[in-house]
C-alpha positions in Angstrom: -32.9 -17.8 -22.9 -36.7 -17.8 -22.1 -39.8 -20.1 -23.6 -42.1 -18.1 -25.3 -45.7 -19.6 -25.7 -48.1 -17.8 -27.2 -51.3 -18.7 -30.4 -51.1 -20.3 -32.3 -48.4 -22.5 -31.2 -49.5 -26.0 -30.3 -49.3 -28.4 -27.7 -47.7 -31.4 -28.2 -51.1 -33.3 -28.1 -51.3 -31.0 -31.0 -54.0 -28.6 -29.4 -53.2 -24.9 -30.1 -52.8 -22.7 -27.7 -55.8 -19.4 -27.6 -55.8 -16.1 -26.2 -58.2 -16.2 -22.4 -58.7 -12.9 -20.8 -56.7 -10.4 -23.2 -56.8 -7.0 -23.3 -55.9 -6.4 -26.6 -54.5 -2.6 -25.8 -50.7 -3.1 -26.4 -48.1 -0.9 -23.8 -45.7 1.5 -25.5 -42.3 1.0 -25.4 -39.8 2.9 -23.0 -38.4 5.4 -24.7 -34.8 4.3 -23.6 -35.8 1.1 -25.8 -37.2 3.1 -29.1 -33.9 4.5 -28.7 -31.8 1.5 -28.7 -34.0 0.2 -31.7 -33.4 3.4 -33.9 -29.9 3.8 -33.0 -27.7 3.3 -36.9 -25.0 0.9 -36.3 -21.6 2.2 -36.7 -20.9 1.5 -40.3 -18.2 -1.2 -40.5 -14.3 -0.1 -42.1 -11.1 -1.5 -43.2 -7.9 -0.6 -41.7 -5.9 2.1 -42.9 -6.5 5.9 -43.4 -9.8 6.8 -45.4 -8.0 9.4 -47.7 -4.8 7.1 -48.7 -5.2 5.0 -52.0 -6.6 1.9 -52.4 -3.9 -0.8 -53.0 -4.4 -4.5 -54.4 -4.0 -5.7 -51.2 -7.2 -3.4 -49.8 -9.1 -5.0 -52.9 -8.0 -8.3 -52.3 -9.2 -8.1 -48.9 -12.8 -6.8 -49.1 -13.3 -9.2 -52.3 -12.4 -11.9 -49.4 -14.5 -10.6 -46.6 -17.2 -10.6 -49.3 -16.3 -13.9 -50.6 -16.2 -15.5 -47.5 -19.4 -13.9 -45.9 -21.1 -15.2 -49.1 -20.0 -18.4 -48.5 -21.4 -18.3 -44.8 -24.5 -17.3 -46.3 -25.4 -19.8 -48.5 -24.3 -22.9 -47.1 -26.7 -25.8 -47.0 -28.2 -27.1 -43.6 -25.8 -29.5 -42.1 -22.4 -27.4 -43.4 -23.3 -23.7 -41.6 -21.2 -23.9 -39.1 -18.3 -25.7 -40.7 -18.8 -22.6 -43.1 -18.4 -20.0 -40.5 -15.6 -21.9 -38.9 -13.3 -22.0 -42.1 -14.2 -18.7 -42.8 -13.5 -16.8 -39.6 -10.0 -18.8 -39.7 -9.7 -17.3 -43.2 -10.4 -14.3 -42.5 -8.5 -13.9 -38.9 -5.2 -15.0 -40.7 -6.0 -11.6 -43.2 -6.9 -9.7 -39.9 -3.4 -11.2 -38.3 -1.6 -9.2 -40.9 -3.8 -6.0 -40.8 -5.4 -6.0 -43.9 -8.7 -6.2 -41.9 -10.4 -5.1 -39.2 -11.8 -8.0 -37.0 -15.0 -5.8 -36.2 -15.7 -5.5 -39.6 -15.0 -9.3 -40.3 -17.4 -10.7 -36.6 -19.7 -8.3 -38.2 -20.0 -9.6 -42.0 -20.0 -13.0 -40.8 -22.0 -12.8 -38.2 -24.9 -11.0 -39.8 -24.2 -14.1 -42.9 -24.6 -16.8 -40.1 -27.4 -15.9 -38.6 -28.9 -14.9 -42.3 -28.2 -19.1 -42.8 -30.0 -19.6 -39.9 -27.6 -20.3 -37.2 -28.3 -19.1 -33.6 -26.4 -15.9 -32.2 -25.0 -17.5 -29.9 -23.7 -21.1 -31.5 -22.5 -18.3 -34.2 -20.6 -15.9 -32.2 -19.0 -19.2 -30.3 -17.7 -20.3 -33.7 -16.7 -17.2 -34.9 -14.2 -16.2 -32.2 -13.3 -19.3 -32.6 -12.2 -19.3 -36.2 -11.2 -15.8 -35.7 -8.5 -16.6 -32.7 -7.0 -19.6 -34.6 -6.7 -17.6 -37.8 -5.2 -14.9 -36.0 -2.9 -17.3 -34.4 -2.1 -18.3 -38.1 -1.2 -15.0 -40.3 -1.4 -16.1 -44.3 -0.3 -12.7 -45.6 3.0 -11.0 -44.0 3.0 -7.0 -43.7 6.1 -5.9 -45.4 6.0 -2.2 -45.1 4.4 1.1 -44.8 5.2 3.7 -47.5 6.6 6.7 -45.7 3.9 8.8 -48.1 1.0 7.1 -47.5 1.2 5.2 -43.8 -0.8 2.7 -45.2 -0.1 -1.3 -44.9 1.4 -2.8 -48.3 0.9 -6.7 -47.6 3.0 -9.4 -50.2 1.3 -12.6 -50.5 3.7 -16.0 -49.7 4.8 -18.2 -53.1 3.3 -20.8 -51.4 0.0 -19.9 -50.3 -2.9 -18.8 -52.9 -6.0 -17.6 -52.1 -8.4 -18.5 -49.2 -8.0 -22.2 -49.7 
């Protein structure tokens, strides 16, 4: 992590900073950098076979990743990370079972935290944090795989309900 200084920040007498000596003719970028910058992102996925049918277990867990990633989003100031926390733990205990991929979860949270304004790298700490106790902690129990389909059916415990 570098200190950047540049105008008009200010000096903590409260002078700003000024440009002295600039040449205002800006360098281009490598190319090998305008590549990384235009390079799409892999697009993030569930688990399971793209051609096999959704189940209520799929829809249960995207409406959670979406849940919980809102949640992360929107916390107030002074309950962000707390937010992340609870719902990487959340989430890692749907990844445990394999209703989720964990890329696809760091992802969605992590592009909610810093979207809260959290740093990267307090975020990602917390994250794989949350993520390696939830994952530690399975809430739904993979049952089975239809022979037909190869695709995870996941039953929900009596005794646990939703992401609380």
């Amino acid at each position: 992590g570098g200190y950047v200084i540049a105008p008009p920040s200010r000096h903590r007498s409260l002078h700003s900073y000024h440009w002295r000596g600039f040449d205002l003719t800006v360098p281009e970028l490598p190319a090998w950098t305008l590549d990384r910058l235009a390079a799409v992102p892999p697009t993030p996925r569930l688990l399971g076979r793209p051609d096999a049918p959704a189940t209520v277990s799929d829809a249960w867990a995207r409406s959670a990743l979406t849940g919980e990633a809102d949640s992360v989003r929107v916390a107030p100031e002074g309950t962000r990370n707390h937010a992340l926390n609870r719902a990487a733990f959340c989430l890692g205990q749907i990844v445990a079972a394999g209703a989720l991929d964990s890329a696809v979860v760091e992802t969605a949270l992590l592009e909610s935290a810093l979207h809260a304004g959290l740093g990267e790298r307090e975020a990602l700490r917390t994250l794989q944090s949350g993520l390696i106790a939830g994952i530690a902690h399975p809430r739904l129990a993979l049952i089975a795989r239809t022979p037909q389909h190869q695709h995870p059916t996941l039953q929900q415990p009596d005794h646990e309900l939703g992401l609380g």
